[in-house]
N, C-alpha and C positions, 0 to 999 in steps of 0.2 A: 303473620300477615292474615288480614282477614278473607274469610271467604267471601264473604262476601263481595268484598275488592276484587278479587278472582269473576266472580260473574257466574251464569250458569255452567258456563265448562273451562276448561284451561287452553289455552293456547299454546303456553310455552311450558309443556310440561316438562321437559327434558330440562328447565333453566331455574336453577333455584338463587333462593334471594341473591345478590351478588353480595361476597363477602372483600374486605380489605386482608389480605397476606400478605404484602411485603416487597419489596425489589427484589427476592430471591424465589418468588414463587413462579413457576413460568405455566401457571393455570390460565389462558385467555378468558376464561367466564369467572374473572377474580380481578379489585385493585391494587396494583402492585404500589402506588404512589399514593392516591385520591384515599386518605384515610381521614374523612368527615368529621371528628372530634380533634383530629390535631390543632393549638392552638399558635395561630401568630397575627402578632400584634394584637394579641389579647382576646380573637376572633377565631373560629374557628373556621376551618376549609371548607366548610358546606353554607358559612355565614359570607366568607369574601366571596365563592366561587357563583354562589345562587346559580346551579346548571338545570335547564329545562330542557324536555322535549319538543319539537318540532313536531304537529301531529302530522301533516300534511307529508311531509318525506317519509317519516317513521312508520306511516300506517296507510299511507296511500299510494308512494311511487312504487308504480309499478315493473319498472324496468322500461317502459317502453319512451323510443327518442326519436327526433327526425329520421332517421335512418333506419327504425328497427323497430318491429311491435312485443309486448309486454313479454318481460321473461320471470316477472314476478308472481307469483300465483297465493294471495293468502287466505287464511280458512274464515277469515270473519267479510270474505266478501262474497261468498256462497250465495248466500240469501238472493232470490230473483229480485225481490220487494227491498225496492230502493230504502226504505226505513229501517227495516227489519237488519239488512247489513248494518246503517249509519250505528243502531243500537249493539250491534256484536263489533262491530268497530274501535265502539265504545269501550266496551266491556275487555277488548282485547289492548286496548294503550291504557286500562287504567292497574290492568296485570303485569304487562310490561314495565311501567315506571313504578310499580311500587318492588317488583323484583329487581329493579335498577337501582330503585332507594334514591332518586331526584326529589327534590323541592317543591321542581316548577314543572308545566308546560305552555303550550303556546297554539295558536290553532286562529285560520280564515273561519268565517263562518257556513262558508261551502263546504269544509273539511267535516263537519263537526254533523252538517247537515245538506241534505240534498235540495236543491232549489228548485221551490212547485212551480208550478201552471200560472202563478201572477204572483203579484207583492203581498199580499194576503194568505195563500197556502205558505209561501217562502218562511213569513215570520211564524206562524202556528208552527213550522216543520221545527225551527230553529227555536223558539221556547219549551218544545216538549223534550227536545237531545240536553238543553240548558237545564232543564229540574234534571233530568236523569244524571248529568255531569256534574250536578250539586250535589246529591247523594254519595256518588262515585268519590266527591273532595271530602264532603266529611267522614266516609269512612275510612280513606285513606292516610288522610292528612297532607296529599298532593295538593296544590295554590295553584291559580291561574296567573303565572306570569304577566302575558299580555293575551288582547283579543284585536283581530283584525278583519276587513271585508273585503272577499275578494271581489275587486273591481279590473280586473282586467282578463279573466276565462271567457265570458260570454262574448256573442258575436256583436252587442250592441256597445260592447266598450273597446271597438275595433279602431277608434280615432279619439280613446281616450274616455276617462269618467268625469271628474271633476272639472277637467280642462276640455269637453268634448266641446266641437261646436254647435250641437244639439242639446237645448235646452232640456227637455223630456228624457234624454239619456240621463244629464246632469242630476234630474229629480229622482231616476231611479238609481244614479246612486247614492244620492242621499238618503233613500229609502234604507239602501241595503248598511249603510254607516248607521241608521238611527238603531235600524235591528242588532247590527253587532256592539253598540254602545249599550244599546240595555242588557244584553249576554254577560258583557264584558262587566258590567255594571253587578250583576247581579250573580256572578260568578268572584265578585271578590277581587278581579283583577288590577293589578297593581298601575297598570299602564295600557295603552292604545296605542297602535301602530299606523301608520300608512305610509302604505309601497306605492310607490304612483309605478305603477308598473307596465301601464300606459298613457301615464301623463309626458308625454312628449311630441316628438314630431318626426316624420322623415322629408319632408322638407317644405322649406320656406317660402315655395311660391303660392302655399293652397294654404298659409296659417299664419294665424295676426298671436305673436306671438304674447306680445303683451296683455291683451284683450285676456289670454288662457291664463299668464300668470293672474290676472287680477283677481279673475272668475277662480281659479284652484285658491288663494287667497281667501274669498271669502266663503269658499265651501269651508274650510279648515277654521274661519273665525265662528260660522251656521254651529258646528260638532262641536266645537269648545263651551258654546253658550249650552249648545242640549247638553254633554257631558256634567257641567255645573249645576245644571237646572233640577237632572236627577240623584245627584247627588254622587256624584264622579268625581275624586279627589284626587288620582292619580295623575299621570305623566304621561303626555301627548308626545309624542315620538314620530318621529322622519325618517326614512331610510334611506338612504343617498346610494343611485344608483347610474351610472354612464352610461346604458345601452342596453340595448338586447331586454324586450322587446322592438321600443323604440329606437332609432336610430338618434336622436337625441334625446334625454328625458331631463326635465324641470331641475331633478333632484340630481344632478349628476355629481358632484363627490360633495363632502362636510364642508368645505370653504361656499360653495354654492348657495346651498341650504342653509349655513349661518345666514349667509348675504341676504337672502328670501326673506327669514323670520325676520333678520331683525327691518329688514324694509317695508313689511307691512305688520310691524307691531306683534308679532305671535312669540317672541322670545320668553315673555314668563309664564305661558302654560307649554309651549313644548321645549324637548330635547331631542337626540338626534341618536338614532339605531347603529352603530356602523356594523358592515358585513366586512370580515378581508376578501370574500372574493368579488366583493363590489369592489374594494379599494385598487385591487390588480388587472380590472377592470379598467379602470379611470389612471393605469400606469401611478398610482401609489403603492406606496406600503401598508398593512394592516396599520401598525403604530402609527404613521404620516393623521391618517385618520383620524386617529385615538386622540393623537396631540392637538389635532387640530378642533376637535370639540373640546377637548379639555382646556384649551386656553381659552375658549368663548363664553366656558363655563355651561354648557351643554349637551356633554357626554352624557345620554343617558342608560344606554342599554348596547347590551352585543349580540350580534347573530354571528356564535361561531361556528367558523367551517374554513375552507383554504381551495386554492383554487390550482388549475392545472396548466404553469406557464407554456406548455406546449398547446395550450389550448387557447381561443380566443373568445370560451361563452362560459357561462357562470355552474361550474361543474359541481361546486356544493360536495367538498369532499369531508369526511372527518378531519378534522385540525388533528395533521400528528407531526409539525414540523416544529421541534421544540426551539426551534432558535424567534421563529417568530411567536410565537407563543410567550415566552421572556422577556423579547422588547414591549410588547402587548403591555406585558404586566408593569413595567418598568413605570408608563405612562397610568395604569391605573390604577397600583400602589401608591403614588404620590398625589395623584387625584383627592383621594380619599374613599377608592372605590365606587362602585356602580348605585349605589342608593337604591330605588324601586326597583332598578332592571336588574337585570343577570347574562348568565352566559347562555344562551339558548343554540340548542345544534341545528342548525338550519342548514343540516346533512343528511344525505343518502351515500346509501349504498353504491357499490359499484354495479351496473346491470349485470354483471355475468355473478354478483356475488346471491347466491339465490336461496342460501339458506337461511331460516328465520334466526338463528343465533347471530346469522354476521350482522344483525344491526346490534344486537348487544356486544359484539365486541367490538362493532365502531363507536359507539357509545363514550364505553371502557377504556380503551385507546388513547381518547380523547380528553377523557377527565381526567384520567393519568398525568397525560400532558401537559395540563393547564395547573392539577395540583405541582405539578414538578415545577413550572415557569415560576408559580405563586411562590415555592418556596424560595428557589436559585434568585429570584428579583431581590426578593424580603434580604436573601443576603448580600447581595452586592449593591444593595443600598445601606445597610446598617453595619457593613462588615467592611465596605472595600473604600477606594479614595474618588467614587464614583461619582457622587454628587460634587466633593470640591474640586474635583477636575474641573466639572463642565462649568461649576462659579469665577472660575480663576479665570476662563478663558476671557471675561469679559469684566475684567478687576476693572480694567484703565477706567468705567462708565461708573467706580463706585467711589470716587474724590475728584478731587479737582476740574478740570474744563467738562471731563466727561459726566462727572454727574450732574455740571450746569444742564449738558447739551439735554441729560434725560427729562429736563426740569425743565425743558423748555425754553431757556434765558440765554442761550447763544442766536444770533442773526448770521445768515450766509456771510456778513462780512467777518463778523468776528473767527468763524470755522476756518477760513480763508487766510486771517490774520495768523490764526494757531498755526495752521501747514504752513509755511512762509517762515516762521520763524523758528518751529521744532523738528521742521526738515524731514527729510525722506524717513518712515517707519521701516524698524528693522524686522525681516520677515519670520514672524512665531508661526510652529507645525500647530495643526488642528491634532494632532498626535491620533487620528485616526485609529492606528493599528493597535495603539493600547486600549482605546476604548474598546474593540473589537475581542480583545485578548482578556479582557473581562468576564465575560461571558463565559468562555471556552476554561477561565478559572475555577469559576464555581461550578459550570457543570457536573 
């Protein structure tokens, strides 16, 4: 590892590179699963898995929540001189992922950098952290994932950014999208994001809701043209989300947000982010998600993390729950995987977890997990009777009436004439418990 990657001092001196040991090692600052040159499907696990950093939870949550103030305390936030941190901040997430040994990361452009006095110090603040975080890539060999703007901290995007009913908000946050499009640009990164994470409503008698969709529409068509313009080749991303900030928000699950793009024309420069604890959020499943952009042809990226059904706000946990983690894969081994995106942890810590190691072992944990799903899928696809299960179930649609009806060339009368004459259907199980008992096979 270079030192220079390291910075002028260490932060995690006690944490050296993470190494791969085994399922029998029980070292938590080691992978016991996540062995990055393992190859399936001709690919290797750091090739399907693409896993990023989070810089914003990783290196910014503090522990502190409605209810409680910061229990986090870390040493690259010393610095009085709002810069001088943003740069030991720096220097501290590009020590951590490279002792991590990730790919990617991920980062708002608040994260990355503090927001000046106007739109002018803002961009200066945010292209001097940018050359420094180009340094930090090339000596590392760490990619920017994606780049994002946060549009929803300040108190001016308090009734929304893109969607606000204040024209001059609307401009500044196009401001702050042109800033992160040229970072993001200029960092390499693969893809752009937007969380409308207060593009919503809490209610309907102060808001024309249509007038906001058309307006957030054509901010989203504004950033495609400038992303193209400078020469942005990547993947324009959604992230579909129910609630919290907003009590309704625009993007609220993958069905939604298909419905959106393809109503005002945006389907062939973006794709769609799914979180699971947005999905548990909006009473889906992680996979419900997954499937549901992957059938629109849309899946573009993931924010993994798992959320806390005793909870009803988005806790942003590390993903250690390997059963959803395997359906996940299920849906995007058959895909043909993530293409520009990856698995990004758009996790923290627990607030009472307050030593700097536990984010590398939620990290760890995590990648574990998803190497484990990646495998367990790979074979219950190639191994078991899992895919012609689920084709049989819908044989009757692949001859006769039924593959008219798919073709289109049956009329209500003729469907009508069928049941009439081939009489009550005899009742076939969805055989549930075997497809469930799949899983718990290969485990």
């Amino acid at each position: 590892m270079s030192t220079a990657c390291i910075g002028k001092r260490e932060y995690f001196p006690n944490i050296q590179k993470i190494q791969y040991e085994g399922p029998q090692s029980k070292n938590p600052l080691a992978f016991h699963h996540y062995d990055e040159n393992r190859k399936i499907r001709g690919k290797s696990m750091k090739e399907h898995l693409r896993f990023s950093v989070a810089y914003w939870h990783t290196f910014g949550d503090t522990g502190e929540d409605p209810f409680g103030n910061q229990t986090k305390y870390f040493p690259w936030e010393k610095s009085p001189d709002v810069m001088t941190a943003a740069k030991d901040r720096l220097d501290a997430a590009f020590e951590f992922m490279t002792k991590l040994g990730v790919p990617f990361y991920c980062f708002h452009d608040r994260d990355l950098a503090p927001e000046g006095r106007d739109v002018q110090e803002s961009e200066e603040r945010l292209e001097e952290l940018v050359d420094l975080a180009a340094e930090k890539q090339k000596e590392s060999g760490i990619h920017l994932l994606w780049g994002t703007a946060n549009l929803f901290s300040h108190p001016r995007y308090m009734n929304g950014a893109a969607s606000n009913p204040d024209f001059l908000v609307v401009a500044h946050a196009a401001a702050q999208v042109k800033a992160a499009l040229d970072a993001t640009h200029k960092l390499g990164g693969k893809n752009y994001v937007f969380w409308g994470g207060r593009e919503g409503y809490s209610s309907l008698l102060n808001t024309d809701m249509k007038r906001e969709l058309d307006h957030l529409a054509v901010f989203f068509k504004a950033a495609v043209q400038y992303g193209r313009a400078i020469g942005f080749d990547g993947t324009f991303l959604i992230e579909p989300k129910p609630m919290e900030p907003s009590k309704h928000q625009y993007d609220f699950d993958t069905a939604t947000v298909v419905a959106f793009l393809r109503t005002y024309g945006l389907d062939t420069d973006f794709k769609i982010n799914i979180e699971n604890n947005h999905a548990t959020l909006a009473n889906h499943t992680f996979a419900h998600e997954l499937q549901v952009a992957a059938d629109a042809d849309l899946l573009g990226s993931v924010d993994a993390n798992q959320g806390d059904p005793q909870n009803g706000w988005d806790t942003d946990e590390f993903l250690h729950d390997i059963y959803q983690a395997i359906r996940a894969m299920l849906v995007i081994l058959p895909y043909g995987g993530l293409g520009n995106g990856g698995l990004n942890f758009d996790a923290r810590t627990r607030r009472n977890s307050t030593d700097l190691e536990d984010s590398f072992i939620g990290h760890i944990q995590s990648m574990d997990t998803f190497a484990r799903a990646l495998y367990i899928a790979d074979r219950i696809l190639t191994e078991s009777d899992y895919l012609n299960l689920k084709k049989a179930r819908y044989s009757t649609f692949d001859q006769g009436h039924g593959a008219e009806y798919e073709k289109n060339k049956l009329s209500l009368q003729n469907l009508r004439d069928i049941a009439a004459d081939l009489g009550e259907p005899a009742l076939k199980s969805g055989k549930q418990e075997l497809y469930e008992r799949l899983i718990n096979q290969y485990l």
